[in-house]
N, C-alpha and C positions, 0 to 999 in steps of 0.2 A: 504494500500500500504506500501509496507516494504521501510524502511530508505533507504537499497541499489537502489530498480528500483528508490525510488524519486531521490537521485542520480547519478543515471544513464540519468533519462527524464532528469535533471536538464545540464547534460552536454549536452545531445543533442539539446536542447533548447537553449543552448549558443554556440552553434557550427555555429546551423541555421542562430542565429542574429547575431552572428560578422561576418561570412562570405558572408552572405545574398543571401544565398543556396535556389534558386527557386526549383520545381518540376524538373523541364530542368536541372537547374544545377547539382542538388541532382543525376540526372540519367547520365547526361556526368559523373560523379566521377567513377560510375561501367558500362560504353560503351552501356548504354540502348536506343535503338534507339527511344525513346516515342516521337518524331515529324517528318512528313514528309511532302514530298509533291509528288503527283501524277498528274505530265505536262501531260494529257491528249490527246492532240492535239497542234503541232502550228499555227494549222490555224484558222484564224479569219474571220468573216465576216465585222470586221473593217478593214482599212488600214491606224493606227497611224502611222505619219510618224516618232516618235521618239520609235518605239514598237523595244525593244532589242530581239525578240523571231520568229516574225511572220515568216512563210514559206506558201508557198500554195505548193499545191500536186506537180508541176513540179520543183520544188526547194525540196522540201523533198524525190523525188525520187532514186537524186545518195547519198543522205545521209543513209535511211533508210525507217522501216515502222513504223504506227502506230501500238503499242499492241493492240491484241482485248481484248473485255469485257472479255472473259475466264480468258484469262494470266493476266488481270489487278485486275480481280476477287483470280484467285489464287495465285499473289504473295500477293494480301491482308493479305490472311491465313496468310500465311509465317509470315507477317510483325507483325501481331496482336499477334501471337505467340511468337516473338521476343522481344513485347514489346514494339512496339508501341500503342499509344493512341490516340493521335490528328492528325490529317489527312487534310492538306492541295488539294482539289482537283482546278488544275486550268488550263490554257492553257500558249499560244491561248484565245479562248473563248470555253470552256467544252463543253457550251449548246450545241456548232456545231454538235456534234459528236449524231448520229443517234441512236447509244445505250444509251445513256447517261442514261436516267432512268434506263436502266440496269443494269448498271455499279453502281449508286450512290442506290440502294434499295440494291442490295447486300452488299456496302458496310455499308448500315445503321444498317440494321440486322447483323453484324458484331458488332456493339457496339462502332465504331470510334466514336470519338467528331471531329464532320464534318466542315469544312470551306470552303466556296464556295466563288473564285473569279471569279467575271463574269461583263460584261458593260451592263449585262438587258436586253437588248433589243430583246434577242429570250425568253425571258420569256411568255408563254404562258397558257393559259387557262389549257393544261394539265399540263405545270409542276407547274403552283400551285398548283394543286389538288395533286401532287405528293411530295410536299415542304408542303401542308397543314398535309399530313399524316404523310412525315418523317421530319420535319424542319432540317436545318440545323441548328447546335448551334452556324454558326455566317458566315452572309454572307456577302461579301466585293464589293460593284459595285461602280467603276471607271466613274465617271464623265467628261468628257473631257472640256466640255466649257457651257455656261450660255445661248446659243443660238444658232438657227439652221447655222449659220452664221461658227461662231467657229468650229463646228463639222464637216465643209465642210472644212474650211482649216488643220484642223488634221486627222482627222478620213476619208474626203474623199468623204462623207456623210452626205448631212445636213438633212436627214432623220431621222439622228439613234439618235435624239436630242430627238423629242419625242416621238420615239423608248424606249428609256432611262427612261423619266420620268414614261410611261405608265408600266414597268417594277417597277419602285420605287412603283409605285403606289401598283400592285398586290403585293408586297413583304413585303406594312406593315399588310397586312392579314395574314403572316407568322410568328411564331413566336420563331422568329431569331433576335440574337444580330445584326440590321443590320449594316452598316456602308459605308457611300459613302468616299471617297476617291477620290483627285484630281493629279494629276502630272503637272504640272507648267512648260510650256515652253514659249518661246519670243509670241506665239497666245495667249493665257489664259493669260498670266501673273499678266493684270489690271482688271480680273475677280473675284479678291478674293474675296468680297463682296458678288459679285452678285452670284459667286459661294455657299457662305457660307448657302444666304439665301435658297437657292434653297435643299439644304442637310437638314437646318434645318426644313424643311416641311415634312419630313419623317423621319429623326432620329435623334440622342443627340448626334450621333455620326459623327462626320465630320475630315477626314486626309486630311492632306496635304502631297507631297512628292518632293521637290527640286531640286534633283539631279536625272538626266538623263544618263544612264552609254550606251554604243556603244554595238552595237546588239553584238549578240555571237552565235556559231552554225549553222553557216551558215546563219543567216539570214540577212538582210538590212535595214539599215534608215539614216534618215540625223539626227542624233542627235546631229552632230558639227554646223549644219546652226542653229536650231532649240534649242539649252538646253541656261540656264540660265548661264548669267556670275556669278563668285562669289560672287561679289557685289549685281548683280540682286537677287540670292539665299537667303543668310543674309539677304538683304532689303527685302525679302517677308516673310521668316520664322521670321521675329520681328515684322512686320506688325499683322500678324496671331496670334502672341504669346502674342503681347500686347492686343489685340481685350481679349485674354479666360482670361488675370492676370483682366483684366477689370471686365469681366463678372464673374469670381469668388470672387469678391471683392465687388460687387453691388449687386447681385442679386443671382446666384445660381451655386453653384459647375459645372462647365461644365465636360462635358465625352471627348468633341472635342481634340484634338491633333494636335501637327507636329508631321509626321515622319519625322525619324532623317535623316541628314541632309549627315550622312556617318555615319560609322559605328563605331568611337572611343567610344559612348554612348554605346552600347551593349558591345565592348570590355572591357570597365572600369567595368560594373554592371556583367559581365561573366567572368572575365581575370582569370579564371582558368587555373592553370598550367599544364597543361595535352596535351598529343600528339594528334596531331600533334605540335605543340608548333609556327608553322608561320602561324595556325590560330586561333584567341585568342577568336573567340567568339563559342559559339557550335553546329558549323557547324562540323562533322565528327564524335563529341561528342556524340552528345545526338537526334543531328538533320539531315536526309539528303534527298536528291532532287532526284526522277527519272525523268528522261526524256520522251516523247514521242516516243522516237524509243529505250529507254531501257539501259540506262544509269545510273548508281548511281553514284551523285556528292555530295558532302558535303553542295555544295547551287547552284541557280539557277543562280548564275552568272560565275561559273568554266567552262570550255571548257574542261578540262583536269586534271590531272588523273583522271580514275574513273576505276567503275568496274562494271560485268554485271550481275546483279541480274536474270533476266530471264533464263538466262545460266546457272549459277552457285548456283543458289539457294541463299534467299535472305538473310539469317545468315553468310553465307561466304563471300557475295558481303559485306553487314557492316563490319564484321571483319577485310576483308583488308582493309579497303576505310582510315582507318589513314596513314596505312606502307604507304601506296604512296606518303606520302607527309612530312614523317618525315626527309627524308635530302634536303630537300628546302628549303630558304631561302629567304629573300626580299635581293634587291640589295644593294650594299657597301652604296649605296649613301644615298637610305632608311634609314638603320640601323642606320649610323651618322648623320641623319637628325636633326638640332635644334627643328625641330617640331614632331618626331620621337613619343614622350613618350606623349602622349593625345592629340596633334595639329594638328595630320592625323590620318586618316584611319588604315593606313596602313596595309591595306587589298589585302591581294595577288588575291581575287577573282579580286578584280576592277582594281587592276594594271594588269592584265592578259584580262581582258575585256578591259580597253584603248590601252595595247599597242601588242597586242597579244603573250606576253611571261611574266613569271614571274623575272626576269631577267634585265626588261629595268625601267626607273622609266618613269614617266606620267608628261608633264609640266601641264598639266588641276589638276590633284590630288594633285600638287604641290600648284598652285596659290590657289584651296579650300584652304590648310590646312593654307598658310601666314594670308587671308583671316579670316578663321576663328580665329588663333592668334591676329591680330589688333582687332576683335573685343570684344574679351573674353579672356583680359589682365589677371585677375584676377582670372582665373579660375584654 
């Protein structure tokens, strides 16, 4: 190797580590759309009452339609050709959808790196045999509560409890990074434990997720009766977090996690300066969200702007999907916020999904961000 390439790897290699250029990040610098996600469906055959998404067919009617397997199949092309790689498919719940195997062999044979969110419980006989030949390389099922009990007061259903498990069960025959994952409201709350144990019977993998954001897209929940106070959030997410510093100090590196709590953690580890610039992490960048009825949004929490990939073909739908949102702005009171620079979000999706405009500020986003200041003085 000649002095100059060593030279040359040598500044690249120091470009990577001080700035701490992920693959993601590496591709928002040149607008490579290499993550997405494909909302499938919003309907579900749960009915969480804190679900920001869900619709059944007479609620999605003066909205829109569902894409078919063809059009889901052929904006794939598009996307794959564009330069995506990793491929979020999720709803609703995916499995609902009658093509689904259609839709998900096609896209395997495409060469995505697949992620499947789903609650298990339509997992059957066939689609393992169908997850046994294509696995997904990492599937994410949503746990609601520790008992049939819990899953009647959220989900509706105290059926889909071990619906759920029997699901976990066929999916460690699969081999897929799996990962259960919980979401934590005033029902689950005192289930962390019972929660914990119940994940660690099938995976090393166990999320937690805090923060409950207000439907979006026409859809409906009680997430004001239902989500965690700020105090309640912190006091679970240090519960959780002291249980893994424990268990990585005694006995063995754990996999388990919190998810983050809002989204200042992605913004600090991604704050690339790049347009749209009122959103810091890379969402429009590197990363973006179609819809159900055919919507491209930068993430699965925007209502607004977007662009129509189906329509317009999907190189041109990325291309615009920054301009929409480069003369935006967070509100006066945002931007002079004391808690402004790592103490809040200050995510224009989530002020857009509490208050329905980006424009107003959120007294709930507000109390998080005090909240998390009192308790991480030093950070």
């Amino acid at each position: 190797m000649s002095t100059e390439i060593k030279r040359n790897n040598n500044r690249l290699a120091q470009k990577w580590e001080s700035s701490e250029i992920t693959l993601a990040g590496y591709a928002a610098q040149r607008h490579i759309p290499l993550g997405g996600t494909f909302e499938l469906t919003p309907r579900c055959n749960l009915s969480c009452k804190m679900c920001y998404i869900r619709l059944d067919k007479r609620q999605m009617e003066p909205i829109g339609r569902e894409r078919t397997a063809a059009e889901w199949i052929g904006l794939a092309k598009e996307a794959i050709k564009a330069g995506t790689l990793n491929l979020l498919l999720t709803g609703g719940e995916p499995l609902l959808r009658e093509d689904f195997a259609e839709i998900y062999t096609a896209l395997t044979m495409m060469g995505f790196v697949i992620t499947l969110n789903t609650n298990a419980t339509l997992i059957t006989p066939e689609i393992l045999k169908l997850f046994k030949k294509y696995p997904p390389t990492a599937t994410n099922v949503t746990l609601y509560g520790a008992n049939p009990q819990t899953y009647e007061s959220i989900c509706g259903n105290p059926e889909a409890f071990q619906a759920t498990i029997r699901g976990l069960e066929m999916l460690t025959e699969v081999a897929t990074a799996l990962e259960v994952r919980t979401t934590f409201i005033r029902d689950n709350m005192h289930e962390l434990d019972a929660l914990r144990e119940i994940a660690n019977r099938y995976t090393k993998r166990f999320g937690i997720n805090v923060t409950v954001n207000k439907a979006v897209r026409g859809a409906c929940s009680d997430v004001e009766n239902c989500r965690l106070t700020p105090v309640q959030m912190f006091d679970l997410a240090e519960a959780n977090a002291e249980y893994y510093r424990l268990l990585n100090s005694e006995t063995e590196s754990a996999l388990e996690r919190n998810m983050e709590t809002d989204n200042h953690v992605q913004a600090r580890v991604y704050g690339f300066n790049l347009p749209p610039k009122i959103i810091t992490c890379l969402a429009a960048k590197s990363m973006y969200w179609i819809t159900w009825d055919g919507k491209m949004l930068p993430c699965g929490s925007f209502v607004s702007p977007y662009t129509v990939p189906f329509e317009e073909g999907f190189q041109q739908a990325w291309d615009r999907l920054p301009a929409l949102f480069e003369d935006l702005s967070l509100p006066e009171e945002c931007r002079k916020c004391e808690y402004a620079n790592g103490r809040c979000s200050n995510c224009p999706a989530i002020l857009q999904t509490e208050t329905g405009s980006l424009h107003r500020i959120s007294p709930y986003i507000c109390e998080v961000a005090k909240e998390r200041s009192r308790r991480f003085k030093t950070e």
